[in-house]
TITORFI-991694 format. One record per residue (C-alpha): y, x, z. Coordinates in steps of 0.25 Angstrom, whole numbers, padded with zeros to 4 digits, always signed. Layout:
<recs>
YXZ ...
</recs>
This chain:
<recs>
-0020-0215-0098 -0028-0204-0103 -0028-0199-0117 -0039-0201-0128 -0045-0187-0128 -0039-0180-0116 -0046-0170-0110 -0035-0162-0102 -0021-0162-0099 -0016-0149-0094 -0001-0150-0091 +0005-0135-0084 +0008-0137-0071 +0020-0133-0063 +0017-0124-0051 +0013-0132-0037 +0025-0133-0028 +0023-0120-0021 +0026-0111-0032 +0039-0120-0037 +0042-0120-0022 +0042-0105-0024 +0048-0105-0037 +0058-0111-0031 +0062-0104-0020 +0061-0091-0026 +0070-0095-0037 +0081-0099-0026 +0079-0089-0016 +0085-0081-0030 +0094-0088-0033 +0100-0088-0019 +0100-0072-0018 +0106-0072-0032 +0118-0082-0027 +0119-0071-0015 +0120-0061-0023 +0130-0067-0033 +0141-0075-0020 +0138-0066-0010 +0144-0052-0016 +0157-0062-0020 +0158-0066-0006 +0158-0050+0001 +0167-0047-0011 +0177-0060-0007 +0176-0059+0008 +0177-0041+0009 +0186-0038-0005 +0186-0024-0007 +0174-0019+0000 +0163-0014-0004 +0156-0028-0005 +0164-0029-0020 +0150-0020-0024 +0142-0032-0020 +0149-0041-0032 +0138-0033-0041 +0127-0042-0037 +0134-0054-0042 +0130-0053-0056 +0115-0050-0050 +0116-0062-0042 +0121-0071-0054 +0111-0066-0062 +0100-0069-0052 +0104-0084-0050 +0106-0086-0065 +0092-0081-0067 +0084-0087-0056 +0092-0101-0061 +0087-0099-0074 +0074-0096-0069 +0072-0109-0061 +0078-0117-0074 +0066-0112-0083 +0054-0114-0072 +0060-0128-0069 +0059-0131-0084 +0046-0124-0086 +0039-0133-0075 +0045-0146-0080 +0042-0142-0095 +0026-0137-0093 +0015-0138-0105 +0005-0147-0105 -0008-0147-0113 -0017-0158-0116 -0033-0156-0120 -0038-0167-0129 -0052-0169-0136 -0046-0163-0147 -0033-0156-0146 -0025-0149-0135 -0008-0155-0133 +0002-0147-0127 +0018-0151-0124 +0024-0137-0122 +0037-0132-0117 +0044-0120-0118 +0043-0110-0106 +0056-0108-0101 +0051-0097-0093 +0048-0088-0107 +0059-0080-0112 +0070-0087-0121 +0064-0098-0120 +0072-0112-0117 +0066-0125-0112 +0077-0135-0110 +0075-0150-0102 +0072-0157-0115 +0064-0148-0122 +0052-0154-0128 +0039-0148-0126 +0031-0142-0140 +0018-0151-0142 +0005-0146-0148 -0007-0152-0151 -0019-0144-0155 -0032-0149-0162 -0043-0143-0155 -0048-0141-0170 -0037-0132-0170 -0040-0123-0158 -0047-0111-0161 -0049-0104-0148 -0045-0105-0134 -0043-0094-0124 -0044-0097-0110 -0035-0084-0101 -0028-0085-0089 -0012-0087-0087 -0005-0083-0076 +0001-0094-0064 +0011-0086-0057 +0011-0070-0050 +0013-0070-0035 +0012-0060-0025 +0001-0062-0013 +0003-0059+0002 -0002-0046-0001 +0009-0042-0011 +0001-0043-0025 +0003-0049-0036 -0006-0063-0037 -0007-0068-0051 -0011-0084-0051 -0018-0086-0064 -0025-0099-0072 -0031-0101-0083 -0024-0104-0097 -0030-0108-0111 -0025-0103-0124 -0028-0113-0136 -0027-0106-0148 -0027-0114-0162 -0023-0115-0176 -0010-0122-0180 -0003-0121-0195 -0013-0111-0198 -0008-0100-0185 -0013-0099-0173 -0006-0105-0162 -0010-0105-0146 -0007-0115-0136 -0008-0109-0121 -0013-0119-0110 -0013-0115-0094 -0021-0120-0084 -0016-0121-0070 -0026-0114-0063 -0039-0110-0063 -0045-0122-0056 -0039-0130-0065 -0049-0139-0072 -0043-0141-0083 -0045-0128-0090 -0061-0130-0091 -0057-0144-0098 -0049-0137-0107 -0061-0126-0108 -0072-0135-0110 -0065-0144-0120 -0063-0133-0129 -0074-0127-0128 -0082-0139-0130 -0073-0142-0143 -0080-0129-0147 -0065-0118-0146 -0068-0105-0144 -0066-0101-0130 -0061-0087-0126 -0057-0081-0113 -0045-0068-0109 -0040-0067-0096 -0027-0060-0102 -0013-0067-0096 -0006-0074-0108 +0002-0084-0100 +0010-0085-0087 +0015-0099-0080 +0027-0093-0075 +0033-0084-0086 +0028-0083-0100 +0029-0071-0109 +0021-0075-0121 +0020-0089-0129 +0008-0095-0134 +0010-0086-0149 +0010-0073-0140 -0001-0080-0133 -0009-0081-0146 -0005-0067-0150 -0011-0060-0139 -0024-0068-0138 -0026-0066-0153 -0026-0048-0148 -0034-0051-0137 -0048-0043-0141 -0057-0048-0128 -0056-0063-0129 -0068-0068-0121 -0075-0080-0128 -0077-0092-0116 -0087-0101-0117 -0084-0111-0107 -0094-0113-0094 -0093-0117-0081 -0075-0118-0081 -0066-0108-0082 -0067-0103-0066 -0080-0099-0068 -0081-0095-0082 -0068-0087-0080 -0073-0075-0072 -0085-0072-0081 -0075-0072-0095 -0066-0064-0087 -0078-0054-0084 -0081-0055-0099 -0067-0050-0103 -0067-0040-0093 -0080-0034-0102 -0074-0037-0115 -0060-0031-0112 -0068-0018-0106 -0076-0014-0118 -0065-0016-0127 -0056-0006-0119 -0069+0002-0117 -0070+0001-0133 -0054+0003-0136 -0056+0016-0126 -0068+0022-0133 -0062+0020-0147 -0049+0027-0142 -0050+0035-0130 -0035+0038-0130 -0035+0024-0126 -0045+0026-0116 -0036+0038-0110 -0022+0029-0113 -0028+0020-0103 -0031+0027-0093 -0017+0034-0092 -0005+0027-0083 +0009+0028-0090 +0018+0037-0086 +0026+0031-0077 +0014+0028-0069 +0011+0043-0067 +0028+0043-0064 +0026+0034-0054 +0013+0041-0049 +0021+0053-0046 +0031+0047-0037 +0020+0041-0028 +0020+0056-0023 +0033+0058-0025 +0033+0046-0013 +0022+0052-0006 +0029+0066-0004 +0041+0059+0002 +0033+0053+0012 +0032+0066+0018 +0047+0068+0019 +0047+0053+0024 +0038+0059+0037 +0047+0072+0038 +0058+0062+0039 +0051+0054+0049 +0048+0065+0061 +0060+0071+0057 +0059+0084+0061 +0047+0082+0073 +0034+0086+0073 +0025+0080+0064 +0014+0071+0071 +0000+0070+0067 +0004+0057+0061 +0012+0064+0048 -0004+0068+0042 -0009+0053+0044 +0005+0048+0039 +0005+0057+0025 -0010+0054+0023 -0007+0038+0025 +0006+0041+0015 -0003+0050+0007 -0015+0039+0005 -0005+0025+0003 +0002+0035-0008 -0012+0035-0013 -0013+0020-0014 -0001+0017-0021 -0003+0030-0031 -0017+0022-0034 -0010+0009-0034 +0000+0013-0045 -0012+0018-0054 -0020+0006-0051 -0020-0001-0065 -0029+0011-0073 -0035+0020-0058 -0041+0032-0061 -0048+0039-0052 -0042+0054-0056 -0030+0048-0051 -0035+0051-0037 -0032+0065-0040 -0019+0064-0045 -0016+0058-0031 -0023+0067-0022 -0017+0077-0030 -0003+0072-0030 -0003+0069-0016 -0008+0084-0012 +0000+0090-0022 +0013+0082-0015 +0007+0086+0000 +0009+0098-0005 +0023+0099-0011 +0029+0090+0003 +0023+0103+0010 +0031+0112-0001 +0044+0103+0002 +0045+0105+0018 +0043+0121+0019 +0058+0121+0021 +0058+0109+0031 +0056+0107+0046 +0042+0110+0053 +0040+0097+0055 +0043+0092+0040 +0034+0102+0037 +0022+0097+0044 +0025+0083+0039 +0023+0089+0026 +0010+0096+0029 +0005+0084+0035 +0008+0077+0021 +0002+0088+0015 -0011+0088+0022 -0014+0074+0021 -0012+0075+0006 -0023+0085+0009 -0031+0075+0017 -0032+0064+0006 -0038+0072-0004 -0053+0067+0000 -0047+0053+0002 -0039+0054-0010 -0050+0043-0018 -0045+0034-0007 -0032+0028-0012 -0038+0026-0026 -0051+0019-0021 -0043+0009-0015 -0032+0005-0027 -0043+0005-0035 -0052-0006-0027 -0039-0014-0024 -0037-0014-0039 -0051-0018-0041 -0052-0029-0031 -0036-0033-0038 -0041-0035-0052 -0054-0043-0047 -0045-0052-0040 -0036-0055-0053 -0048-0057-0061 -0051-0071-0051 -0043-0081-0057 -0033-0086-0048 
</recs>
């Protein structure tokens, strides 16, 4: 029978039974290498004693401790998804029955444990913010990383004169539930605000609501939502307007302290570390060549072979730098790469001919991609381009 007052119930739901399928056979396909690991060095060591299989014994305690964890780690998803929140909107209050999540760290969720119950007056409410949560991280056909994403509704409101915060998720962004939620409350008059900044996680959490709260109390660029059309089609335009707010305030922050603005711009160190082995790798492809004609002639195909090498080296020099891309960085590589051509050809004067010429051929390709040095960068940069757009569509 329905309640007196209701207006939506909004229990979090469990995955669909794909992904507890593939929970589940991921947990025990684990769990199986870990009980090989653990019986099968005991069976070499009882079946051959005083060989060499004895150094096997060492993955024992590797295996145990797999089991033990992958165990432990089924345990705590099977309680979380028999002990999920639900929230409850009335006319004039939100109800929540609450858990602990067995998937934080030290937390403990037994059987019997019963759930924490809140009701808040709307009265009580003094803003809410609406923000995405993330679903679950995969990797697509093509290697790269997908993140699911839905939205997720932070109530905050006044309790024994402190601040308190109760988080609600939504399944997905299709889900109606969250514009009943949005235009209840904003017909009850609540301030709406908007942030697209990642609070929450369905499958692992690291913060509680008081962290939460915390963090949305810092947050400088809250944008103010006034409720239009639903959240799929009001999204994309508060999105935009967050993207403008947050850029003048770090154009701001940068004109105010322009060490800041030059902080930025640098990588760390160990970015530049790892930068300098990408033509560490690049010069051993020419010893990789000299290794593969061995001492013959080289062909024609050792110029086309360095300057492919020369160009993928280029992509993944890019690649690395692809979180702050500064087109000076085109010179470092072209620099880099010449400058290395060079030293491969210092590093064969005592070898054969024929290692010789590999190294020449290396060295004049390096010579070749100067003009088409740009074209390495031009690519990451529009794949990182067209990468960001594509996160920015909710899922």
């Amino acid at each position: 029978m329905e309640q007196p007052g209701l207006v939506h119930f909004n229990p979090v739901r469990r995955p669909d039974l794909f992904w507890m399928t593939a929970y589940a056979l991921i947990l025990g396909t684990g769990v199986l290498i870990g009980a090989g690991l653990a019986v099968a060095p005991l069976v070499l060591a009882a079946m051959y004693p005083g060989t060499w299989f004895l150094v096997t014994l060492a993955a024992v305690p590797l295996g145990l401790w797999m089991v033990a964890r992958l165990v432990s780690a089924g345990r705590k998803l099977r309680l979380r998804y028999r002990h999920l929140p639900e929230y409850t909107l009335f006319e004039d209050r939100v109800e929540s029955a609450e858990w602990p999540n067995p998937l934080e760290k030290g937390v403990r969720l037994g059987k019997d444990t019963p759930p924490t119950l809140r009701s808040v007056n709307l009265a009580q409410v003094t803003s809410a913010v609406v923000s995405l949560c993330i679903v679950r991280e995969t990797l697509n056909r093509y290697g790269r990383r997908f993140t699911e994403t839905a939205p997720i509704l932070y109530i905050r409101y006044r309790a024994d004169n402190r601040d308190e915060l109760m988080s609600i998720p939504f399944p997905s962004h299709w889900d109606q539930g969250v514009d009943t939620w949005l235009s209840h409350l904003s017909d009850e008059g609540i301030p709406l605000f908007y942030t697209p900044q990642v609070l929450y996680r369905h499958d692992t959490q690291v913060l509680d609501d008081a962290g939460r709260l915390r963090l949305l109390d810092e947050l400088p660029n809250l944008v103010p939502y006034r409720f239009a059309h639903g959240w799929q089609a009001d999204e994309p335009g508060l999105r935009a307007q967050w993207s403008d707010v947050e850029h003048a305030e770090r154009q701001a922050e940068e004109a105010r302290d322009p060490a800041l603005k030059r902080a930025r711009a640098r990588h760390p160190v160990t970015t530049w570390i790892i930068q300098m082995l990408v033509f560490v790798w690049l010069g051993m492809t020419v010893f990789v060549q000299q290794l593969a004609w061995a001492g013959r002639p080289a062909e024609p195909a050792s110029l086309i072979i360095s300057f492919a090498v020369v160009l993928l080296f280029g992509l993944l020099f890019f690649f690395l730098l692809r979180s702050y891309l500064r087109w000076p960085y085109i010179f470092i590589y072209s620099g880099g790469a010449l400058l290395t051509g060079f030293m491969t050809v210092v590093a064969s004067t005592s070898l054969s001919t024929a290692d010789q010429d590999v190294a020449v051929a290396f060295f004049l390709a390096t010579v070749f991609f100067q003009p088409l040095c740009w074209l390495p960068y031009l690519v990451v940069r529009k794949l990182s381009a067209r990468s960001e757009k594509r996160q920015q569509v909710p899922a």
